[in-house]
Every structure is written in C-alpha cells, then in structure tokens.
KOLNU-697744 format. One record per residue (C-alpha): x, y, z. Coordinates in steps of 0.001 Angstrom, whole numbers, plus 500000, padded with zeros to 6 digits. Layout:
N
{east: X	north: Y	up: Z} .
...
end
This chain:
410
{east: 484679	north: 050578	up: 485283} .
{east: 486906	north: 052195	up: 488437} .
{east: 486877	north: 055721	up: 487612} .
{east: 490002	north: 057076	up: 490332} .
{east: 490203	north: 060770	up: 490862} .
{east: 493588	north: 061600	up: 491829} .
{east: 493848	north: 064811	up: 493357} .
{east: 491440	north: 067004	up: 494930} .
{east: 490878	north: 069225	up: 492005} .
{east: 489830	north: 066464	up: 489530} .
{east: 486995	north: 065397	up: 492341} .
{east: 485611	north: 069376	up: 492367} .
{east: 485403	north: 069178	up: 488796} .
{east: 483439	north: 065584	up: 488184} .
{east: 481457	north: 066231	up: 490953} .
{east: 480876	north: 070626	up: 490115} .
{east: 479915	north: 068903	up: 486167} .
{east: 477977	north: 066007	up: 486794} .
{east: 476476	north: 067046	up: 490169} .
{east: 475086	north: 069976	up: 488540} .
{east: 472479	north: 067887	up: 487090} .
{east: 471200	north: 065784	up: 489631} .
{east: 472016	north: 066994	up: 493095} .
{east: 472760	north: 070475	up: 493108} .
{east: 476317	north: 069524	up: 494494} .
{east: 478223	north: 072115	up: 495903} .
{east: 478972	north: 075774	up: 496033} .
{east: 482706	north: 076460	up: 493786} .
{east: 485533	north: 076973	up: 495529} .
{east: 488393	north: 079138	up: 494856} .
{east: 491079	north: 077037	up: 493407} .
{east: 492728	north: 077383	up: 490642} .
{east: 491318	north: 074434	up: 488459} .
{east: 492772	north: 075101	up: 484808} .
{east: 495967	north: 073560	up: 485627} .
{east: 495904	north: 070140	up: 483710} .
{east: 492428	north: 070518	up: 483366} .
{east: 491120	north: 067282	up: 481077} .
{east: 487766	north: 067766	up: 478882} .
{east: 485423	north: 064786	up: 479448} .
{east: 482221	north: 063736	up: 478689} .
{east: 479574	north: 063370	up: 481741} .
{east: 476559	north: 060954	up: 481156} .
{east: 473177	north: 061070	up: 482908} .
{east: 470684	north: 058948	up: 482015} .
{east: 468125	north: 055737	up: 482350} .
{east: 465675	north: 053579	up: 480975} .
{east: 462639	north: 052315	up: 483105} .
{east: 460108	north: 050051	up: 482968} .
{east: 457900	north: 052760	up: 482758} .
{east: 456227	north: 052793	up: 479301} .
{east: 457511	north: 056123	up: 477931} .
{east: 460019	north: 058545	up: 476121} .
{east: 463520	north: 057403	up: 477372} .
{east: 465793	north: 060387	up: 477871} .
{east: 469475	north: 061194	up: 478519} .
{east: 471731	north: 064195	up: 479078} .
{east: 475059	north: 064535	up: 478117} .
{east: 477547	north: 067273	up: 478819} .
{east: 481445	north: 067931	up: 479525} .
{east: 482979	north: 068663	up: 482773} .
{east: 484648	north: 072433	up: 482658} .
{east: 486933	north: 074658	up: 484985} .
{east: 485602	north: 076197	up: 487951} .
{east: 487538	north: 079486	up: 486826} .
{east: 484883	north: 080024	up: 484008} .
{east: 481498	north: 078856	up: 482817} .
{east: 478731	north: 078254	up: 485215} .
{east: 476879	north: 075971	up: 483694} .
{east: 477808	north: 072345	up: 482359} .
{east: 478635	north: 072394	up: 478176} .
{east: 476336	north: 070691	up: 476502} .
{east: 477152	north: 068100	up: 474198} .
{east: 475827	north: 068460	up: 471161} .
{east: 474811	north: 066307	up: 467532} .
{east: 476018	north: 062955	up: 469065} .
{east: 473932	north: 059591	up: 468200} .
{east: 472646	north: 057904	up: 471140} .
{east: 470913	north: 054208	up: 470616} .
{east: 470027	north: 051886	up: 473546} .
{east: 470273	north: 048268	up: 472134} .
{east: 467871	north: 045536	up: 473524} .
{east: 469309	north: 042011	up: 473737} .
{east: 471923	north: 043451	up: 470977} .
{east: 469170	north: 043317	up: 468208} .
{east: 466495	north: 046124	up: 468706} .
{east: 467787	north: 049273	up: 468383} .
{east: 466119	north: 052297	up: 469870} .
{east: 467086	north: 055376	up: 468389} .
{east: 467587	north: 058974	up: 470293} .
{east: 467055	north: 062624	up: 468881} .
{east: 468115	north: 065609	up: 470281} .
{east: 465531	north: 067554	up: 471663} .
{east: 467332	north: 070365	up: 472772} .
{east: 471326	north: 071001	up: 473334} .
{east: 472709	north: 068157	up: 475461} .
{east: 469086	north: 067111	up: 475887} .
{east: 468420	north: 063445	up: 474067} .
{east: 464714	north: 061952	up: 473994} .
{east: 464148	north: 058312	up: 472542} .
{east: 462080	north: 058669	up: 468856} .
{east: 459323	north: 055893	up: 470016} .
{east: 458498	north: 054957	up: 473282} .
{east: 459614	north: 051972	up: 475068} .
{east: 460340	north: 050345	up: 478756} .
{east: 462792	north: 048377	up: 479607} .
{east: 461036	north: 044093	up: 480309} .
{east: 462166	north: 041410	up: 482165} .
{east: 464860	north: 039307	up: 481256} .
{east: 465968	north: 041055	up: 478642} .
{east: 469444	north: 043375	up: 478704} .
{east: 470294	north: 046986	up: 477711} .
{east: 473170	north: 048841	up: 476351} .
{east: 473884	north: 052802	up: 475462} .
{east: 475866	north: 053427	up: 472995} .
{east: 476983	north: 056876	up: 472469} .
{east: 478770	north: 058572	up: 468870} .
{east: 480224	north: 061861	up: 469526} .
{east: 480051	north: 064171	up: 466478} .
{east: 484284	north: 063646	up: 466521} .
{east: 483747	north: 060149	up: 465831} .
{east: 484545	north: 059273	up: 469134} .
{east: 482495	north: 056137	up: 470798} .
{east: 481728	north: 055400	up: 474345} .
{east: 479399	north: 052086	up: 475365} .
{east: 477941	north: 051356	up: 478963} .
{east: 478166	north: 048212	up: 480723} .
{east: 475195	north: 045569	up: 479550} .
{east: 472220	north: 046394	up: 482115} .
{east: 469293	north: 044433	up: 483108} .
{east: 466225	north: 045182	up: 485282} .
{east: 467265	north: 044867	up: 489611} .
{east: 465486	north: 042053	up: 490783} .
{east: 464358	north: 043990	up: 493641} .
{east: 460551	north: 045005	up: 494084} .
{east: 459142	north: 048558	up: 494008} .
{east: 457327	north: 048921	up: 497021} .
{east: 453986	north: 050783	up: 496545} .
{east: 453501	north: 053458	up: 498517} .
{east: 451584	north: 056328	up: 499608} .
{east: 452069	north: 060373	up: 500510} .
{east: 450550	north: 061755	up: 503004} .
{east: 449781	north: 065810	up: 503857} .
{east: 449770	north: 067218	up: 507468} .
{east: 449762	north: 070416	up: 509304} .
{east: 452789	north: 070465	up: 511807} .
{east: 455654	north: 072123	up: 513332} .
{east: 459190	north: 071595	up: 512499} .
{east: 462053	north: 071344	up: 514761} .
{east: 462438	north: 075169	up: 514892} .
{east: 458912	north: 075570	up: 516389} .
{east: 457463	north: 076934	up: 512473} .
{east: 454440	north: 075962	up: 511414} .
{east: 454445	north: 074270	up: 507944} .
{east: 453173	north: 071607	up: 505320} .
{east: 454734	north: 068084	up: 505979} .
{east: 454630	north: 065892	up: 503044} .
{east: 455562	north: 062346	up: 504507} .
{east: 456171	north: 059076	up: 502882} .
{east: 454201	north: 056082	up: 504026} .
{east: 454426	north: 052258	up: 502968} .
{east: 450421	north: 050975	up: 502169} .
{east: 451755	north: 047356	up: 502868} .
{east: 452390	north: 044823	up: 505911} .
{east: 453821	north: 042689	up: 503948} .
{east: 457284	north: 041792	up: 504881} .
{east: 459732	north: 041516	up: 501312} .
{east: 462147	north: 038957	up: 500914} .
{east: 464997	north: 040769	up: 499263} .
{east: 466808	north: 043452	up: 500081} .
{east: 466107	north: 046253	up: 497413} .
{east: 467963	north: 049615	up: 496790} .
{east: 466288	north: 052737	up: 496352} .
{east: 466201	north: 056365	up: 494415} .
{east: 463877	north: 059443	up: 495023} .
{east: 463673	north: 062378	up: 492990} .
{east: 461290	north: 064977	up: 494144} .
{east: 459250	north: 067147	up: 491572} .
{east: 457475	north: 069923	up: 492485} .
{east: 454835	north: 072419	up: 490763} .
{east: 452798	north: 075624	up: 492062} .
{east: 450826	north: 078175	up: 491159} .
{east: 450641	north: 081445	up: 491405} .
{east: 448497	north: 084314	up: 490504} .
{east: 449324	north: 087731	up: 489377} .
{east: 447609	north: 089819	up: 492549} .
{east: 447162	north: 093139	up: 489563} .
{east: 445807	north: 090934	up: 486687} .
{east: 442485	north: 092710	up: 485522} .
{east: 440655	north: 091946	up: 482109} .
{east: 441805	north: 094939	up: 480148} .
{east: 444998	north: 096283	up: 478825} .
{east: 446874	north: 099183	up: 477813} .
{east: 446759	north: 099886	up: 473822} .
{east: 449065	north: 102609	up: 472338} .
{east: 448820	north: 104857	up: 469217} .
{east: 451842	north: 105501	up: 467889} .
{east: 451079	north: 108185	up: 465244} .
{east: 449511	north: 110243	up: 468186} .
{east: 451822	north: 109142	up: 471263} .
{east: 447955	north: 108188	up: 472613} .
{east: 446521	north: 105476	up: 475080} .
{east: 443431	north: 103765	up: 475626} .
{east: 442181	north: 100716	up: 477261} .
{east: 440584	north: 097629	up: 475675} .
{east: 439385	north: 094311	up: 476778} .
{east: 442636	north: 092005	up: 477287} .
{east: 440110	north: 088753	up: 474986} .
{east: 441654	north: 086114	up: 477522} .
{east: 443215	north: 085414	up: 480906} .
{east: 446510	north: 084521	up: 479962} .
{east: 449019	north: 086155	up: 482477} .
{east: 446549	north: 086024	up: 485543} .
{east: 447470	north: 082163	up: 486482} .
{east: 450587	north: 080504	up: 486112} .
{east: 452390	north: 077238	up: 487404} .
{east: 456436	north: 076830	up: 488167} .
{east: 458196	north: 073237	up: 487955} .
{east: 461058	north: 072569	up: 490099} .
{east: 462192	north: 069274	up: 488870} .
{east: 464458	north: 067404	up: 490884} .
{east: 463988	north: 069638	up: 493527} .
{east: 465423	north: 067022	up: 496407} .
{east: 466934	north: 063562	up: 495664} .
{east: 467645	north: 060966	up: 498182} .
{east: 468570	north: 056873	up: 498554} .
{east: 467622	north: 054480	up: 500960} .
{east: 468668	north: 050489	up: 501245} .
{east: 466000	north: 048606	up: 502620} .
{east: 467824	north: 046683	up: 505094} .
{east: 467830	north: 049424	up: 507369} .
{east: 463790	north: 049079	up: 507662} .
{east: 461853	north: 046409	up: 509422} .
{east: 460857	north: 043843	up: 506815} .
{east: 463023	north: 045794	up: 503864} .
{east: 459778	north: 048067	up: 504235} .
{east: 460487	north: 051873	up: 503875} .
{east: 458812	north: 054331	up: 505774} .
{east: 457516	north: 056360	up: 507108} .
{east: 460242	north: 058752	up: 506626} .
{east: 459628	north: 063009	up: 505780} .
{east: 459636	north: 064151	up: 501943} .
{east: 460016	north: 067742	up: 502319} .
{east: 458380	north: 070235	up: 505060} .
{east: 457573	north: 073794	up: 503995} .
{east: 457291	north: 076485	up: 505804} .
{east: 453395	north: 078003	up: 506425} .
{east: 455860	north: 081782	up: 505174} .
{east: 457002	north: 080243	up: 502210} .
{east: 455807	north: 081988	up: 498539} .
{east: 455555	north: 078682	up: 497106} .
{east: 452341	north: 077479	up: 498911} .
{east: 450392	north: 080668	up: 499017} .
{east: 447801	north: 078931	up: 496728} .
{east: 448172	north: 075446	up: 495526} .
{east: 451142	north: 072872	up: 495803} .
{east: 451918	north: 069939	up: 494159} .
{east: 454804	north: 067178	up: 494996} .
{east: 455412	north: 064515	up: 492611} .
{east: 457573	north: 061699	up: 494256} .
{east: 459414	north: 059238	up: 492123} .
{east: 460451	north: 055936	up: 493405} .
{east: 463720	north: 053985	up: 491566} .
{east: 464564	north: 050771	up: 492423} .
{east: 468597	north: 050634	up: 491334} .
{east: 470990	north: 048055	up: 490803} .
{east: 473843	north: 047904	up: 493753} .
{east: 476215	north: 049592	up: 491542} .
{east: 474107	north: 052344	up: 490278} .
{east: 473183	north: 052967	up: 494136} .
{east: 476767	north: 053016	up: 495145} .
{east: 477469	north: 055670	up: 492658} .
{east: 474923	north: 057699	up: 493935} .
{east: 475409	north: 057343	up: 497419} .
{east: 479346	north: 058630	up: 496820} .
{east: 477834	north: 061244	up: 494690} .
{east: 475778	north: 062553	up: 497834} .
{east: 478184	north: 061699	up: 500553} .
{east: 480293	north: 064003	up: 498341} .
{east: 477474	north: 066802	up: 498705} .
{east: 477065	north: 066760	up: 501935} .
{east: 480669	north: 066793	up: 502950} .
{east: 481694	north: 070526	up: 505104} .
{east: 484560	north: 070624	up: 502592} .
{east: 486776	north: 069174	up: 500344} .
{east: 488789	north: 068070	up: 502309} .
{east: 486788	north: 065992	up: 504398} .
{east: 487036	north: 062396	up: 505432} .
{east: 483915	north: 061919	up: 503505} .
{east: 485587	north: 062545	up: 499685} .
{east: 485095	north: 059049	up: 497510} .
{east: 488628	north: 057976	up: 496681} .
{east: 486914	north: 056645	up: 493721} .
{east: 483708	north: 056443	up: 491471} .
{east: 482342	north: 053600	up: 489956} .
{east: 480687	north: 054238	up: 486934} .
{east: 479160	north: 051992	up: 483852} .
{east: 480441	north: 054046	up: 480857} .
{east: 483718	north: 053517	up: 478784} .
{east: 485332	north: 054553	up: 475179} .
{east: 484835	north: 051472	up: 473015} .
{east: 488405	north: 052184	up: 471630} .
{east: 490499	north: 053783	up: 473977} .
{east: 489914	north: 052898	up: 477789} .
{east: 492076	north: 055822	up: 479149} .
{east: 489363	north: 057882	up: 477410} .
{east: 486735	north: 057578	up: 480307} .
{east: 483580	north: 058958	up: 480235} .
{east: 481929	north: 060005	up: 483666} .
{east: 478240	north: 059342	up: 484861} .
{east: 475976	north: 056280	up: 485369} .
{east: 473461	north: 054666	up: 482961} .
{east: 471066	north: 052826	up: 484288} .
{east: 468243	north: 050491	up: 483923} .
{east: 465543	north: 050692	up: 486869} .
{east: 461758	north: 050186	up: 487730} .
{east: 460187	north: 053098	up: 489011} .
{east: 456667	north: 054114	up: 490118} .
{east: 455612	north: 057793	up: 491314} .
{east: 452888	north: 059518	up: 493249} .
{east: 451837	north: 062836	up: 492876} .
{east: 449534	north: 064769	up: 495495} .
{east: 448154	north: 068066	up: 495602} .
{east: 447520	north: 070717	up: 498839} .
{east: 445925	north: 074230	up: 498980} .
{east: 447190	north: 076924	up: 501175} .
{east: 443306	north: 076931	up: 502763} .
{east: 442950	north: 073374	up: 503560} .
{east: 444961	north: 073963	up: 507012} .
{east: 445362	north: 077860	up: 507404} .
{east: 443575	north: 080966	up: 506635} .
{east: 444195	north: 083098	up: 503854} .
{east: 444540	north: 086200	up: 505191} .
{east: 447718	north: 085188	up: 506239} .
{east: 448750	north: 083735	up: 502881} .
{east: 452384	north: 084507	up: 501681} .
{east: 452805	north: 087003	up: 499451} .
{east: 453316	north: 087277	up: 495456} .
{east: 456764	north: 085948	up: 494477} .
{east: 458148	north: 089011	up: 493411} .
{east: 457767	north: 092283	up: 495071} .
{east: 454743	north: 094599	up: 493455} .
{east: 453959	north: 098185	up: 493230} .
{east: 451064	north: 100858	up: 491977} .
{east: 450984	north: 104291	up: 490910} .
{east: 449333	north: 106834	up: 488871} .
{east: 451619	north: 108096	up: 486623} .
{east: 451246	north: 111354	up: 484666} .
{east: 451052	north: 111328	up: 481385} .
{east: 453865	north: 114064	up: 481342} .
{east: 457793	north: 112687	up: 481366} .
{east: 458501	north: 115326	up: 483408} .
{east: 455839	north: 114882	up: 485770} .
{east: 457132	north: 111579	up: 486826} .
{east: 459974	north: 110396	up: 489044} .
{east: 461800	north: 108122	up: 486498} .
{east: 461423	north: 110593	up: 483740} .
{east: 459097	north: 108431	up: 481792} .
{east: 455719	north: 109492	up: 480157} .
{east: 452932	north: 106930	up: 480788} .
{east: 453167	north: 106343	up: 477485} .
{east: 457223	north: 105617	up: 477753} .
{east: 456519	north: 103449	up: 480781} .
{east: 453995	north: 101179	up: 479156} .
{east: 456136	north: 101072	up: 475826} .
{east: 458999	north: 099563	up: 477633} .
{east: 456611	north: 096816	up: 478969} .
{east: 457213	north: 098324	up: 482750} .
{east: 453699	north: 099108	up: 483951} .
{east: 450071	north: 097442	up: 483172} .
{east: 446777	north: 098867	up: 483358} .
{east: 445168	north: 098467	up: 487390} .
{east: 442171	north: 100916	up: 486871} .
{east: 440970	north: 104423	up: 486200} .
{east: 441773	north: 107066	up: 488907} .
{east: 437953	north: 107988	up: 489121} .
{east: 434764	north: 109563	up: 487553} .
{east: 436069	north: 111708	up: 486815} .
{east: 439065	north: 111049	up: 486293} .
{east: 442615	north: 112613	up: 488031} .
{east: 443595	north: 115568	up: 485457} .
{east: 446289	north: 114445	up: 483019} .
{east: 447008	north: 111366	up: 485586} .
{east: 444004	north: 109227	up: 484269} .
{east: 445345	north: 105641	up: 484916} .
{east: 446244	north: 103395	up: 487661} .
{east: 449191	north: 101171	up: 486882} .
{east: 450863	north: 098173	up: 488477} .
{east: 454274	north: 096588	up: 487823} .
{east: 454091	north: 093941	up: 484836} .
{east: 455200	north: 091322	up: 486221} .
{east: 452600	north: 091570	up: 488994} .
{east: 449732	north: 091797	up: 486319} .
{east: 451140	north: 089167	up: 484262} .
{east: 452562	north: 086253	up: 486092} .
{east: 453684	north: 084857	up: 482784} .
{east: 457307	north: 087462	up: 483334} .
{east: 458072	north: 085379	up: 486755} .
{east: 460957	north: 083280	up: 485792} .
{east: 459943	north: 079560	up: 485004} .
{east: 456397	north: 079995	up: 484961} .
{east: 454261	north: 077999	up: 482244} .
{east: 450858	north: 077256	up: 481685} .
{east: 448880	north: 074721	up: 483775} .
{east: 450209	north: 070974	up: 483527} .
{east: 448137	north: 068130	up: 482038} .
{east: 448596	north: 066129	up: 485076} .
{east: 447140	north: 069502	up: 487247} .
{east: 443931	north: 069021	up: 489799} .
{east: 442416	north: 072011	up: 490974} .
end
C-alpha cells in the first residue's frame, strides 16, 4: 500500500505519531496543524521467530497544537492468522499495549496476517507476510575504554561479526538498543523514621529489608538503526560503534547493561524504516530529505481511502546482552554522581525552628526527608536526627526505576 502525504503538515503529523514510538522523531514545530487535521490509526508491531509473547501497539496520530503523547487505541481485537487457519489471539495488556495470549514464533514457509477490529467496528488487515530469506548473522559486543572524537574518555560498546564466512545474499537489517542500570541510593541506611500520630512523636526502627537502597532503570529502544549488507565486505556487518558513553555520565556510575537486538527485515519493511529515519535526521521540514511517500503494509478491509499508518512485520531476530562496571576501567573515586541532586540536614523538631516552616515531624509526614543518623551521644538538643532527601535514601522515587531484572548479572 502507497501511503502519499500531501503537504508538509500531514508528514509532521505521521511522522510526530508514529515516530514517537520507535525513533524518538523530532522536536514539534510551530505550525498550526488542526486545519484539516484527519484521525488515523498508527500500527507498530511484529512477529519473530523468536519463541515468545508477540506484541503490538496501536495508537492515533493527533495535532501538534495539543496532546503530547500518541492516543492510545483502546478495546480493539487483534489476531495474527497463520497460513489463514491458526489463529493467534491478542489481549490488551495495557492501553494501546496488545500482547499475544500463548506464545508463538513465526516458522518457515509458512505466512502471516494481522488483522485488526476497532471497537467502532471498523477493520484494517496487513499485507500476507512471510519470514526474509536473509540470514541473521551472529554476532558479538565488545566493551573498551576509549576516547571519542571530542577527546572524552568513555565506554565504547562496539559491534563485531564472530564469522569469516562470506554470505551469499544480501540481507537487510534492524537494531534496537536496550539499555538497563543501576543505581544506588548514596543515604539508604537500615532504619526508618516511624511517627505517632496521637503524640505528634518520632522514633526510629529497623527498615526489615533493603528495598529502596538498589534499583535498576530500562531505557528501551534507547537507539535504533538499519544497515543493508551490501555495503560490507562479504554482506558481513561490522565492526561498526553501538553507543559510546561518556566516563561523566550518571548512567554508568555503577553497573551498565546494553542489550542489542538484531532484525533481519523484508525490503519493504526496511524501506519504511529507512524513510522513517531519513525523516529524523532531516535539519528541517523542509529539507530535501522529506519521503514524498511511505510505504506501509496495513489497509481498511472495506474502505481503502481509510488508511491505516505503520508497518507490520514478520522478521528473525537474535540479541546479545553484555554487562560493564564503572570499576573495570576507572576508579571510583571519580564515579559520577547520584542521578538526582541530594541533600542533609538536621532539622529541629520545632516548625519554627526550620527554614521551610516544617516540624521534623511535618517534613517526614510529607514523605520529604528520611532518617541518615543520630546527631550524637548525646544527642543535638531538640535537633536529634540527621535527615537526607527521600529520594536519595530510597532510589525506588527516581523516575523509572524497578527492581533488578531476571536477565541481571552482577
């Protein structure tokens, strides 16, 4: 299906709606976008031949004037059919957010279709798929200290082939990038703050666990890039850099981990993407570089002016994931700092004592401070507590942070 976008506004709003989700597109610009502005429904989604819960996002493009965030479609049916008999079912596992009921992959030789029932009634199908015929190379990531361009040291994360083998046909190729980390709240202690309301009192008790002192943040689809073999010797990729990170940078102060995932696409799922990103990368809308068109696989089954926007696609894919800590190649005592910026005091226990016009007592109500330590033996008069800010004694407040992974390796 030719999907044409005929002005310049309609291409800010596919790309500002479906880019969203996979690239992290573009910054909005300030044009009026409202004007003959056209609702549609934005697909994103694939089966692999990776044994597994199949998944699939579905949203609607907007205006740039309001919402930030792509609309999420929600209560639709989604089945992928399998050589038009087996039926594999979808639920929706949060809004916009569609997970297969059973696992499955997609084999060999055998085709795939999405079909798609909006909660209107409305249908939309996708073009009948099969596996590329290209291989996925194996490959291998490799971990070194070095310096980037700008003369900073850093982590270099490079992709390597683990192969001489030259390969016979020419294969297309999709990277997403996953990354996790930890961190570590630098104020954690075992023991909290306990309050008494009847008596406005505090005292200090043993926290049981050490939930809040270690954390881990995901950044899914951090970076995503393409490459067609036949720009590499022997359709062999590589070596070519993942991601460098800078020796300064909050992320690596402990442990890292980069997850690489390697799709092999068909040549119309890669062309799609490879417009998407020439789009991305473009200085402006108005550049040489905008896609007159956009090919895409999904169509209303009843009315074909009704497009739908996006790509499904069937793919192999095979990932790597390694792991580095901040001390294999530097010291720590010149570790980056806690993500978010941290402070102690020793408040009084008197409002009117204290800058903010809190009582401890008011301060540790409103979840602001967290128990650090004692002032001394004996302790400060009426100031009997050390505090630090909660989100630096419980890492659990930084935004995105969850407990450790199944796949994590200390």
């Amino acid at each position: 299906m030719m999907i044409y976008l005929k002005n310049k506004k309609a291409i800010i709003v596919f790309c500002f709606s479906f880019f969203f989700l996979l690239l992290s597109c573009i910054e909005p610009y300030n044009i009026n976008s409202t004007e003959n502005f056209k609702e549609l429904l934005v697909v994103e989604g694939r089966v692999t031949n990776r044994l597994g819960y199949q998944k699939l996002s579905l949203t609607t493009t907007y205006p740039l004037e309001g919402i930030k965030v792509p609309p999420s479609v929600k209560n639709a049916n989604v089945v992928v059919y399998e050589d038009s008999n087996l039926m594999y079912e979808y639920e929706e596992e949060s809004p916009g957010k569609y997970k297969s009921k059973v696992e499955f992959k997609a084999q060999e030789n055998k085709t795939y279709q999405l079909k798609i029932t909006l909660q209107s009634g409305k249908e939309y199908v996708s073009d009948i798929l099969k596996l590329p015929e290209g291989p996925n190379q194996d490959f291998n990531i490799t971990i070194k200290k070095t310096e980037n361009s700008a003369g900073n040291q850093g982590v270099l994360f490079e992709y390597e082939k683990n192969t001489n083998n030259t390969i016979d046909i020419p294969t297309f190729y999709r990277f997403n990038l996953n990354a996790t980390y930890e961190i570590a709240a630098p104020f954690w202690t075992a023991f909290k703050f306990k309050l008494f309301p009847d008596t406005k009192t505090i005292d200090v008790v043993p926290r049981g666990n050490k939930k809040g002192s270690i954390c881990y943040i995901e950044e899914n689809n951090s970076k995503s890039f393409l490459f067609n073999s036949r720009n590499f010797s022997g359709n062999l990729l590589g070596p070519f850099e993942v991601v460098f990170l800078d020796k300064e940078d909050k992320k690596i102060g402990r442990r890292y981990s980069v997850e690489l995932e390697q799709y092999v696409l068909s040549k119309e799922a890669f062309s799609f993407y490879r417009k998407l990103k020439e789009f991305s990368e473009s200085e402006s809308v108005f550049s040489e570089n905008q896609p007159g068109n956009i090919v895409g696989n999904v169509r209303s089954s009843e009315n074909p002016n009704d497009v739908a926007l996006g790509f499904f696609e069937v793919s192999k894919v095979i990932s790597k994931r390694v792991f580095f800590s901040y001390k294999e190649f530097f010291t720590l005592n010149g570790a980056p700092p806690y993500v978010e910026a941290c402070f102690t005091s020793a408040p009084h226990l008197e409002a009117s004592h204290n800058p903010i016009g809190l009582s401890l007592y008011e301060m540790i109500e409103k979840g602001m401070v967290e128990f650090w330590g004692d002032t001394g033996v004996p302790p400060i008069p009426n100031r009997p507590y050390k505090v630090a800010s909660k989100i630096c004694a419980d890492c659990t407040l930084v935004p995105g942070s969850k407990e450790k992974p199944d796949y994590w390796i200390d």
